[in-house]
Each structure stands twice: as C-alpha cells, then as structure tokens.
C-alpha positions in Angstrom: 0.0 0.0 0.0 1.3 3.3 -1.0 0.5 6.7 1.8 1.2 10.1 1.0 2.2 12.4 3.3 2.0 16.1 2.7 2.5 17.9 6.2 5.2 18.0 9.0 5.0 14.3 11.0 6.5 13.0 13.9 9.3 10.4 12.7 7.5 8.2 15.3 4.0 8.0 13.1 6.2 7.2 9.7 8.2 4.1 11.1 4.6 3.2 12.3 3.7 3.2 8.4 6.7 1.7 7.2 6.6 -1.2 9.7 3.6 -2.0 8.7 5.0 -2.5 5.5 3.5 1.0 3.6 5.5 2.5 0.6 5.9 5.7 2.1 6.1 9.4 0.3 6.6 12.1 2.5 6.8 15.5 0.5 4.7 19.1 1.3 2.8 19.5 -2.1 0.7 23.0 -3.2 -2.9 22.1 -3.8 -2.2 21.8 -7.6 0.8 19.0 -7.3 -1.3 17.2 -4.7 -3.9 17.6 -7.3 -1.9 15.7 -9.7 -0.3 13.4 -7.8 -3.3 12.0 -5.3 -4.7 9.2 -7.7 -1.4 7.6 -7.2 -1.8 6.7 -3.2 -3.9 4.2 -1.5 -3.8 6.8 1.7 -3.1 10.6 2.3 -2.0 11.6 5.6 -2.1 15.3 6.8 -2.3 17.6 9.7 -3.6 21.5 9.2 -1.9 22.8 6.3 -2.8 20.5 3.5 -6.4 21.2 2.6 -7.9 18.2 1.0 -10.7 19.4 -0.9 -14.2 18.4 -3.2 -11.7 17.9 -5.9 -8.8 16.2 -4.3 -10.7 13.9 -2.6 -12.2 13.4 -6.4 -9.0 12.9 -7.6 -8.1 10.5 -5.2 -11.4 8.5 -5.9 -10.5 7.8 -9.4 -7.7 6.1 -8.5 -7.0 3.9 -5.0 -7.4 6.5 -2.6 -9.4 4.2 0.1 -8.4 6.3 3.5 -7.5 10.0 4.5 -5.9 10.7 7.8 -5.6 13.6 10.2 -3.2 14.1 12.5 -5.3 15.6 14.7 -8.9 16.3 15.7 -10.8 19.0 14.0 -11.0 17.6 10.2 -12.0 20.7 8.4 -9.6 21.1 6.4 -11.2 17.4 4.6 -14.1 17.7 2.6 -15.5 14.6 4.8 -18.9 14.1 3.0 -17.4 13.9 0.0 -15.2 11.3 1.0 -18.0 9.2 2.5 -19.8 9.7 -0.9 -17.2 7.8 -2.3 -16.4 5.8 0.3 -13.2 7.2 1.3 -12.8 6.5 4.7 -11.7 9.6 7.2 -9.6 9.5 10.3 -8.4 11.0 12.8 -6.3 11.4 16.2 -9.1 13.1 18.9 -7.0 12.3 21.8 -3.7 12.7 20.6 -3.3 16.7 21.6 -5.6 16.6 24.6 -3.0 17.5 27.3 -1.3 19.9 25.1 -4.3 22.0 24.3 -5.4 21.7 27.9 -2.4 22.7 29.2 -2.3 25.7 26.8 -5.7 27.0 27.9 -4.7 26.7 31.6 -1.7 28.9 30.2 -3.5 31.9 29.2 -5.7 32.0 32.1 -2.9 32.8 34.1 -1.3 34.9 31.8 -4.5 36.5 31.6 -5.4 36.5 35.0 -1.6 37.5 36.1 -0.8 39.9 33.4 2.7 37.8 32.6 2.5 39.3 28.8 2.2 43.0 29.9 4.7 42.3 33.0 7.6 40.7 30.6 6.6 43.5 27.5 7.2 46.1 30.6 10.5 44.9 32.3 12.1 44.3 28.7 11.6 48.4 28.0 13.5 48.8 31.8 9.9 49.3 33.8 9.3 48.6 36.7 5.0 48.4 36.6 4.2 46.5 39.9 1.8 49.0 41.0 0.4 48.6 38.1 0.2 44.6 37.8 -2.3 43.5 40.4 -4.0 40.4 39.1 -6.5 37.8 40.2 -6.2 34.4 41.5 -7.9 31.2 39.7 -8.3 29.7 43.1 -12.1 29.8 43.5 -13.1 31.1 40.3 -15.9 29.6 38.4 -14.9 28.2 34.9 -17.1 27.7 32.3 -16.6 25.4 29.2 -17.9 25.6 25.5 -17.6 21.9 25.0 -17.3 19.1 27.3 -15.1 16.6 24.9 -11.6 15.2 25.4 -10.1 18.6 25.6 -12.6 20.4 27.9 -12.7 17.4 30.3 -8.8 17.6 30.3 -8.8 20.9 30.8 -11.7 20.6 34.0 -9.6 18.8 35.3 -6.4 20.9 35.1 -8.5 23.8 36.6 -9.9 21.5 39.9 -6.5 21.8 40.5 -6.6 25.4 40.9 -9.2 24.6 43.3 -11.9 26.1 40.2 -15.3 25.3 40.2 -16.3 23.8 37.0 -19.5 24.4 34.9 -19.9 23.0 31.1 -22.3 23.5 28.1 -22.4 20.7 25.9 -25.9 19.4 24.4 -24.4 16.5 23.4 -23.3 15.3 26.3 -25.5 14.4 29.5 -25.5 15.9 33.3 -24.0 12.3 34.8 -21.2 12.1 31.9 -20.2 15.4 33.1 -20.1 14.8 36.9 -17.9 11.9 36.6 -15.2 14.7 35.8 -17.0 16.7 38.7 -18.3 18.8 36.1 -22.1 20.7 36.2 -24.1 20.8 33.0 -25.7 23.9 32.3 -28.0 23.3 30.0 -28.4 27.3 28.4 -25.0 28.7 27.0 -26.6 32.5 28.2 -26.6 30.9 32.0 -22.9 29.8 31.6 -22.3 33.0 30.3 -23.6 34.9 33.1 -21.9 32.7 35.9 -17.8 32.5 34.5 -15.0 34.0 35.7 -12.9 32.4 32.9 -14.5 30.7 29.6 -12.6 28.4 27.5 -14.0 27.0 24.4 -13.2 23.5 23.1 -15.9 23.0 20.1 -15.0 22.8 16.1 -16.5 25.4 13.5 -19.9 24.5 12.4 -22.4 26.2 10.9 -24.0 26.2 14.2 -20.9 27.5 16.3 -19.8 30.0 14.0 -20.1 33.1 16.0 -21.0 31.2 19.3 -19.1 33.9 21.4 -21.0 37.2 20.1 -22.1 40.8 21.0 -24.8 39.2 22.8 -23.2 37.1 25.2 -20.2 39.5 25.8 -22.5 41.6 26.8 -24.0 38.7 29.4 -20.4 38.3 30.7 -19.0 39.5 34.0 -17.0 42.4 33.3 -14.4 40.9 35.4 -14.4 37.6 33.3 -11.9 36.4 30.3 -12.3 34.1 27.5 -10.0 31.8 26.0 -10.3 30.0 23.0 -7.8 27.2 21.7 -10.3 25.8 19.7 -11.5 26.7 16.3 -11.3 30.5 14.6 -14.6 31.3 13.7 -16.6 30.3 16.9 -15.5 34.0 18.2 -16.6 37.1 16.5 -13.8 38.8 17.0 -15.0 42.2 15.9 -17.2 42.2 18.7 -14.3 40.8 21.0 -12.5 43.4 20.4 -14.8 46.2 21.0 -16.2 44.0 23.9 -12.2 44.1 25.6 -11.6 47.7 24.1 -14.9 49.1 26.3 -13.9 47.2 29.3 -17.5 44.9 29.0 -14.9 42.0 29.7 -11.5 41.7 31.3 -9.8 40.3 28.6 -9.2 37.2 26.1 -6.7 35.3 25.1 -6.9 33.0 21.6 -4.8 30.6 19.8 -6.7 30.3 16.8 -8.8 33.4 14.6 -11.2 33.0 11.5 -8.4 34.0 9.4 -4.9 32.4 9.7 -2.9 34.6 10.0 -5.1 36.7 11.1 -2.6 39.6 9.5 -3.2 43.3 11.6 -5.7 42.8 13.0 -7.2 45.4 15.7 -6.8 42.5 18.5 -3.0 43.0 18.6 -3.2 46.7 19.6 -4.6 46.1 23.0 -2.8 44.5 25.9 -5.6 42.8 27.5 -5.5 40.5 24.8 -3.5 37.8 24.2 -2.4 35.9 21.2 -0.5 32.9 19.9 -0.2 31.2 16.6 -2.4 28.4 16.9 0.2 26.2 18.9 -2.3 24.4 20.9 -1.3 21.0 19.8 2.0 22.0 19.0 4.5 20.0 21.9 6.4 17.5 20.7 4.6 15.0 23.3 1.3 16.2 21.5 2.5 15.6 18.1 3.9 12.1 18.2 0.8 11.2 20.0 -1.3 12.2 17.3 0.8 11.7 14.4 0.8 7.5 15.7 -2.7 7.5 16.6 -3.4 8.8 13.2 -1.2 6.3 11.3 -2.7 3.3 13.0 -6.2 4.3 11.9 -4.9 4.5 8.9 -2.8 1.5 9.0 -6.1 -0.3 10.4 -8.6 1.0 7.1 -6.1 -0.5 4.7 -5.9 -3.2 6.2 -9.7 -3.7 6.2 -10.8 -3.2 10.2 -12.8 -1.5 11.4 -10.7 2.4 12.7 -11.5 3.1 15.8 -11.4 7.4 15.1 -13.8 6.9 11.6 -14.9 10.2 11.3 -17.4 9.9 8.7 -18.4 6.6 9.4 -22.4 7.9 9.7 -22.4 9.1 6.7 -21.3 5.9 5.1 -23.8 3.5 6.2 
C-alpha cells in the first residue's frame, strides 16, 4: 500500500507506516501538485496545512485513494462528505493533543489572570509596573466550558486543580457524563455565560458555532471575566471581541486560533488585555507524536480492512 504524506510528522508516526510495510512518500505538495499526484496513493496523511478538498478527494477516488488521515482532531480542512460519498474512509487522532491544548488554555488563564505578557513586555523596556500589575487568583473562580469533549474534560480537570469550580455547556453530552469529571451541565449557553469567571471554548466550526461567542453574550459576561479560546477560529466574533475588551464589558481574552490564519493586523493586537499565539495548541512534541501515531494506525487499520476506531465519517457511510 502506498501513503502520502503532505505535512510535517512525527518520525515516530512514519516508522509506524513503514513497519507496517507501507510504501511511504513524505513531501509538502501546493494544492495543484497534490492535485496531480493523489490518484497515485492508497492513503493521504495530513495535519492542518494541507487542505484536501471536493476535488482532491475526487482525484483520489478515481484512483486507489481508500483512507484519508488527520493528525489531529478538527478535520475541516477534509471535505469529509465527499469522501463518504465515495467511500473514502476519514480518520483522525481526537486524543492525541488533549493534554497539550489543555495545558495551553490553563496557560493563558494565568497569563490572563496575572498579566505575565504585559509584566515581561514592561521589564524588557527597563519598567518597573508592579503597581500597576495586580492580578486575580484562579483559586475559586468559576470556569465555564464551550464543550465538554476530550479537551474540555482535560482541561476541568487541570483547573480543579486550581481549586476552580467547573460548569460545562455541551448538548451532546448528558449531566451524569459530566459529573464523573465533577463537572455541572448547564443546560443554556446564556446561564454559563452569566456565571464564569474564565470561559474556555473547546468545540470545532460548524455552521451552528460559528459566531457562538457574540455581541450578545459579551454583553452577558462579567466584566471581570476572560475568555480563551484554543479551539477553532470562527466560533468567536472577533470584531465584537475586540470592541467588547476595548470598552472594558470584559477583562480580557486570550486565543490561539482566529477565522483568518494569519489573522494579519488585525485590531486585536493593539490592545494588551489580549492575548495571542499562533495556533500552537497542539503543537508539543509529546502532542504531536501522540497524534501523528494514533493517526497512522487508523490508517494502517482502514487499509488493512478493520474496522478504525477514530472513523470520522463513518455515519455518513452506512
């Protein structure tokens, strides 16, 4: 079997490949050459950057293309239904950046909370802004999740550490699922909302999340409260985040990811309060040979004819 892989992998997920016995090509390709070149492989293995689109995954059905893999856990950047209409299996890796995105919201909320961006940006120019720096404490702050999944459980449980209290919004996921992780369902995203200290958001973008975090419900928050999102650009409407930060209707906010990446200048880097970073959430090493192996064994699993136990478009198949 021949696998194509277009993005940066963990040497640990290629020798999973190639003990298997897979002919392996490993070679970043523009949309065009992949284009080209996809008919060729029996599987194509990606993280974020390659795009495998209506056509590619066309391409790809007129020739072997049985499986297409994502290291990773949000898949869209893979035009999934298509796939399934040709019954091209997708993949994925939901648990293999867990920890690392958890650990990454817990990160902002106390740079957030601490003001450790504008305390380094300050001492580098000779200040000395103590005075200026008093922050909060986590300890006994109410958290609030946008999605109860792998990642948000991970990241409850990260903040009971902290000695939080944890609330979560997930309608697909019921009240005694969530208390096993000694989290409380809330069952209206407006009462959530109202009760945080610090909401982190750990959903993909859907037509129904798009804009999830709006002018509406920053106006609901506490104006002492932050947001974090290391999940998906496009669930925040960050014209109304900034606006929402920049009138002081909320603390501040801290993202990894924006509907446009890059986001280029954006007005959210010209205010302190905010905090960015290039959507690195699942970017540790630890993170990326986790998923990059998880996501080869699927793969290794669909050629072979089992049953994957990450078959993301398995619904639409049957």
């Amino acid at each position: 079997m021949k696998t194509l892989i277009t993005d940066k992998m963990a040497d640990e997920a290629v020798k999973v490949l190639e003990d298997a016995g897979h002919a392996i090509t490993y070679q970043e390709m523009d949309a065009e050459t992949l284009l080209k070149e996809i008919s060729h492989y029996d599987a194509l293995m990606v993280r974020s950057r390659t795009k495998a689109t209506k056509e590619i995954v066309e391409a790809g059905a007129k020739g072997s293309l049985k499986v297409i893999g994502r290291a990773g856990i949000g898949v869209d950047n893979i035009d999934i239904k298509t796939a399934a209409s040709l019954g091209i299996k997708v993949v994925n890796a939901p648990t293999g950046a867990t920890v690392s995105v958890a650990e990454l919201a817990i990160g902002h909320m106390l740079s957030l909370s601490r003001y450790l961006t504008v305390a380094d940006a300050t001492m580098k120019k000779g200040e000395w802004a103590k005075k200026k720096l008093k922050g909060t404490e986590l300890h006994g702050k109410t958290l609030g999740l946008i999605g109860c999944g792998n990642i948000g459980r991970q990241t409850a449980c990260f903040a009971q550490a902290f000695s939080m209290r944890v609330i979560g919004y997930d309608p697909y996921i019921s009240k005694e699922d969530m208390e096993k992780d000694n989290i409380k369902k809330v069952d209206e995203l407006e009462s959530l909302v109202r009760q945080s200290d610090v909401i982190s958001m750990h959903i993909p973008h859907i037509e129904k999340t798009h804009h999830i975090m709006n002018e509406e419900m920053f106006s609901l928050m506490k104006p002492t409260a932050f947001l974090i999102n290391c999940a998906r650009g496009g669930t925040v409407d960050e014209h109304a985040l900034y606006h929402a930060v920049k009138e002081k209707k909320i603390a501040g906010a801290a993202l990894d990811v924006f509907e446009k990446e890059p986001p280029g200048d954006t007005d959210l880097l010209h205010l302190p309060n905010i905090v960015l970073t290039p959507h690195i959430g699942a970017n540790t090493k630890e993170g990326q040979i986790r998923a990059g192996t998880i996501c080869a064994e699927q793969v290794d699993k669909a050629l072979k004819g089992e049953t994957p136990d990450h078959w993301v478009n398995k619904s639409m198949m049957v």
